[in-house]
C-alpha positions as CSV (number, residue, x, y, z in Angstrom):
1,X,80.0,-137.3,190.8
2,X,77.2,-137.6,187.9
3,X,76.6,-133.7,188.7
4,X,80.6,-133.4,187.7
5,X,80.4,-135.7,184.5
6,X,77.7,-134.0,183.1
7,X,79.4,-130.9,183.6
8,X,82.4,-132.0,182.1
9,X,80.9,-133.0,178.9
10,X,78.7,-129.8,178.9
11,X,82.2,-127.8,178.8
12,X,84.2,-130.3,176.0
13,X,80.9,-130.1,174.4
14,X,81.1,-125.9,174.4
15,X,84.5,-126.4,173.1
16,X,84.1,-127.8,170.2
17,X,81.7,-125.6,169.4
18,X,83.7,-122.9,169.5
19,X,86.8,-124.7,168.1
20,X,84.1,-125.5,164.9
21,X,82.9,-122.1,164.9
22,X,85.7,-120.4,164.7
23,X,87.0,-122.4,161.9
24,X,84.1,-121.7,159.7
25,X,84.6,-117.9,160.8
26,X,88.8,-118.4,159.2
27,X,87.2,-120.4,156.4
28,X,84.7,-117.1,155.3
29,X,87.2,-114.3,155.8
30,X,90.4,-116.4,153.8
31,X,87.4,-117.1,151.3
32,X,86.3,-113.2,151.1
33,X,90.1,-112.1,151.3
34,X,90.7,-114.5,147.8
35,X,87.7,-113.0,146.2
36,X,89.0,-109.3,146.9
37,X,92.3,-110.1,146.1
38,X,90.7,-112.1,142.2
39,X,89.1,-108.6,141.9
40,X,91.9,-106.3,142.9
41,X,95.2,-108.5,141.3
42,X,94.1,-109.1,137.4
43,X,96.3,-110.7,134.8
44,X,99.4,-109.1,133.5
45,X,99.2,-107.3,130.2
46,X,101.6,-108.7,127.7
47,X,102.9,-105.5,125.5
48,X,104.2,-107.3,122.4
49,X,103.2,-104.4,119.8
50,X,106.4,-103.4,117.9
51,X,107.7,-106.6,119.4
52,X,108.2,-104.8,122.6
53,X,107.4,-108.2,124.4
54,X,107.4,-107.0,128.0
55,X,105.1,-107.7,130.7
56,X,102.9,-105.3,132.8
57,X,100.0,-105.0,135.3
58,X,96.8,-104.1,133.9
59,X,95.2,-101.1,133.7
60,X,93.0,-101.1,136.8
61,X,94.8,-103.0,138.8
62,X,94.9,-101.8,142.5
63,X,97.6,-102.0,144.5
64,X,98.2,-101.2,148.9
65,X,101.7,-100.3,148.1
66,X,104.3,-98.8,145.0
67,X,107.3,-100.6,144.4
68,X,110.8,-99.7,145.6
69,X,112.1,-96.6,143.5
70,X,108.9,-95.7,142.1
71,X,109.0,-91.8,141.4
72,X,106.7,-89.0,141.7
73,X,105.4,-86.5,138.6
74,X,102.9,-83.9,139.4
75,X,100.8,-82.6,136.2
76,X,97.6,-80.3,136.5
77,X,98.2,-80.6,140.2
78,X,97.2,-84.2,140.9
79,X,100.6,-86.5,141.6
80,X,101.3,-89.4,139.9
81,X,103.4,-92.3,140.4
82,X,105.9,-93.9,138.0
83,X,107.8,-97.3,137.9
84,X,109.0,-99.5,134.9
85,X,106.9,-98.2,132.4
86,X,103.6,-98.3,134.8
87,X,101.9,-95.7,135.8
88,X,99.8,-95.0,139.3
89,X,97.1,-92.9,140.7
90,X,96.7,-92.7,144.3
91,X,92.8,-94.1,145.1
92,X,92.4,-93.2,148.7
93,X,94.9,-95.5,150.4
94,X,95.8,-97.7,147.6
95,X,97.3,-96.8,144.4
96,X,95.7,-97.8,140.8
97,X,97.3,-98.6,137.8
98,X,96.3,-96.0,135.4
99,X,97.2,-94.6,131.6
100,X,98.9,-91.9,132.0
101,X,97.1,-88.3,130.5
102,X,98.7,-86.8,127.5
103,X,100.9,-83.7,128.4
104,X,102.5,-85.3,131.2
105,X,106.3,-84.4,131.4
106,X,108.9,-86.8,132.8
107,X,112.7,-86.3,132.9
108,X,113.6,-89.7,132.0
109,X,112.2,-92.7,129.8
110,X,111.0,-96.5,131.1
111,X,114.0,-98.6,131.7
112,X,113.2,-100.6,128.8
113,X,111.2,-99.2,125.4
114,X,111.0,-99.5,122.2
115,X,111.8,-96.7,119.5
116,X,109.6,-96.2,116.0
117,X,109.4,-93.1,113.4
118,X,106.6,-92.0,112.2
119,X,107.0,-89.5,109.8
120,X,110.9,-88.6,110.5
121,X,109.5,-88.1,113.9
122,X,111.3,-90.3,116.8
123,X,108.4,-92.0,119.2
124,X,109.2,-94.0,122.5
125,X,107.1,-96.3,123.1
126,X,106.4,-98.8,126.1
127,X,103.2,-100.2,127.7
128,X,100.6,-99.0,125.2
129,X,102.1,-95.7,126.1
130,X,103.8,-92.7,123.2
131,X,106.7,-90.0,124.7
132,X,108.3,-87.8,122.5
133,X,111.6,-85.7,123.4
134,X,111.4,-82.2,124.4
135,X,113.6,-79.8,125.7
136,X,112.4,-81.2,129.6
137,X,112.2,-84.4,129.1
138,X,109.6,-86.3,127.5
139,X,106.1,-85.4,127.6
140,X,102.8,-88.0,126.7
141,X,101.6,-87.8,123.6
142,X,98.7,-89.5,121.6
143,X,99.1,-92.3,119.1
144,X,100.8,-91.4,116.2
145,X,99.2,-91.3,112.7
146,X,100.9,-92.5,110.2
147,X,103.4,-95.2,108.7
148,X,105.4,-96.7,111.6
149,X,109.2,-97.4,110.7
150,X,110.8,-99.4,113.8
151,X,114.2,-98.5,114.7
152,X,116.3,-101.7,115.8
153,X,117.8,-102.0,119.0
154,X,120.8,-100.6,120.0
155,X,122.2,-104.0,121.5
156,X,121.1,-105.9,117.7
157,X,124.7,-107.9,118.3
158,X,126.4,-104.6,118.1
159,X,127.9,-103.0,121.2
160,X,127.5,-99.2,120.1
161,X,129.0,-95.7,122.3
162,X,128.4,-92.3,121.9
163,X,132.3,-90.9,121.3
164,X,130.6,-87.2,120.9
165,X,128.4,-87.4,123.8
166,X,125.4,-87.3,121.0
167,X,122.1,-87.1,122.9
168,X,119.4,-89.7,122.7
169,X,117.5,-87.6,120.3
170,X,120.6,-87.6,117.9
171,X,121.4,-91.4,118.7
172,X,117.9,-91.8,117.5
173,X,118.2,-90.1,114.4
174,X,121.6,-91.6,113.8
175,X,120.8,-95.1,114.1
176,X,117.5,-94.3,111.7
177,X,120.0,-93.2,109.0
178,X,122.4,-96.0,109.5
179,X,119.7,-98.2,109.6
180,X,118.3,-97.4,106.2
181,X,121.1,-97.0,104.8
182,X,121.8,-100.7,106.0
183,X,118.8,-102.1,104.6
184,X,119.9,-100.3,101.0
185,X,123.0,-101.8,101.1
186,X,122.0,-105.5,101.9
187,X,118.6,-105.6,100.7
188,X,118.0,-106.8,104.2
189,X,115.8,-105.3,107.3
190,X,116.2,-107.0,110.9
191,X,113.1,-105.5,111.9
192,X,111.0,-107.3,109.1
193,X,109.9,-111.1,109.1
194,X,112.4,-113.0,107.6
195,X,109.9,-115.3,105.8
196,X,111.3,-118.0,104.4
197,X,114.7,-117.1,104.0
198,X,117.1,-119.9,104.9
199,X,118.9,-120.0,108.3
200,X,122.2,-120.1,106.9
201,X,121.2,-116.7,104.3
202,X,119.5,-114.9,107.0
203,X,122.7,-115.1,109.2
204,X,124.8,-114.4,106.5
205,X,122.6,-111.2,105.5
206,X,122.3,-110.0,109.4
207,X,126.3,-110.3,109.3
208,X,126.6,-108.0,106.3
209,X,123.8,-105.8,107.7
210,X,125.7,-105.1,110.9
211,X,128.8,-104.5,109.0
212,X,126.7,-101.8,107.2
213,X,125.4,-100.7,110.5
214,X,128.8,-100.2,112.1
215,X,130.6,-98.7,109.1
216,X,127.7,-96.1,109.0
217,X,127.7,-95.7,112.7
218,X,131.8,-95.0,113.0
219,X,131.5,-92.5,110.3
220,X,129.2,-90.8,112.9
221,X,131.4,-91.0,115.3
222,X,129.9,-93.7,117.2
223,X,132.7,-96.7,118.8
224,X,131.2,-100.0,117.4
225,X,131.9,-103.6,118.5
């Protein structure tokens, strides 16, 4: 009978030292998988230049799989991954988030970016990134040089439609024209800080510049509401 006690407590006793051992074991490989994922998963770059306000991942961020719909570009023969206005590089079985190399060529813009002239020149421009049009698509370029004029939105409380089928290229320089010609009309530019121009004044002056806006934009043959 005492042989069979002390064999009992010799087994509970084995037990818990498992039990304890493998919860220390848990304990190091969630501790090493947080630490891998703090080096892998950085913070999420807030684009506001050209108050483009949108949110991204970092540069450098790695990633084990793309997001739903991302698309594939191949330039110099290496592939490339594209998705919101973030680019990827494949890193063995992962993916990086990368800045994508000048000359690359897509058929088709981020979903949401923000237009600017430089020189009579039309730029697109979203996460720290410059396309231009071409007859492709739109290719990478390098930072302009220059005076940067930003063109306002196309949804600036105006609803406005091609009736011509006008390109994006000659929306671009349409709504540039309009736009100055706005800002001569009412001594008033939506894309400047308003300072400290009264609430009242400054909706009063973004009324008259939208009226400009439209008129200029109908003449065009643009449908404006």
């Amino acid at each position: 009978m005492l042989f069979l006690r002390k064999s009992c407590r010799c087994i509970i006793l084995l037990l818990m030292a498992v039990f304890f051992s493998g919860t220390i074991l848990l304990a190091t490989i969630h501790s090493a998988d947080a630490s891998d994922r703090g080096k892998n998963h950085k913070k999420r770059f807030r684009d506001s230049r050209y108050h483009h306000d949108r949110y991204y991942p970092a540069r450098g961020e790695i990633i084990g799989i793309l997001p739903h719909g991302a698309r594939v570009v191949v330039h110099g023969g290496a592939q490339y991954h594209f998705y919101g206005g973030t680019w990827y590089r494949p890193r063995q079985s992962r993916f990086v988030v990368i800045t994508p190399p000048i000359g690359l060529m897509i058929p088709f813009l981020p979903p949401y970016y923000t237009m600017v002239r430089v020189g009579g020149t039309p730029y697109y421009y979203a996460n720290d990134v410059y396309y231009t049009h071409s007859a492709d698509g739109y290719v990478v370029v390098a930072p302009p040089q220059g005076q940067v004029s930003p063109v306002p939105p196309l949804t600036n409380q105006l609803f406005i439609y091609p009736r011509k089928d006008q390109n994006e290229k000659q929306q671009a320089d349409d709504r540039y024209a309009c736009h100055s010609w706005a800002v001569n009309q009412t001594d008033y530019d939506p894309t400047q800080p308003a300072g400290e121009t009264p609430e009242s004044d400054k909706k009063q002056k973004q009324a008259d510049y939208n009226r400009a806006m439209g008129a200029c934009l109908d003449a065009r043959g643009y449908s404006v509401k």
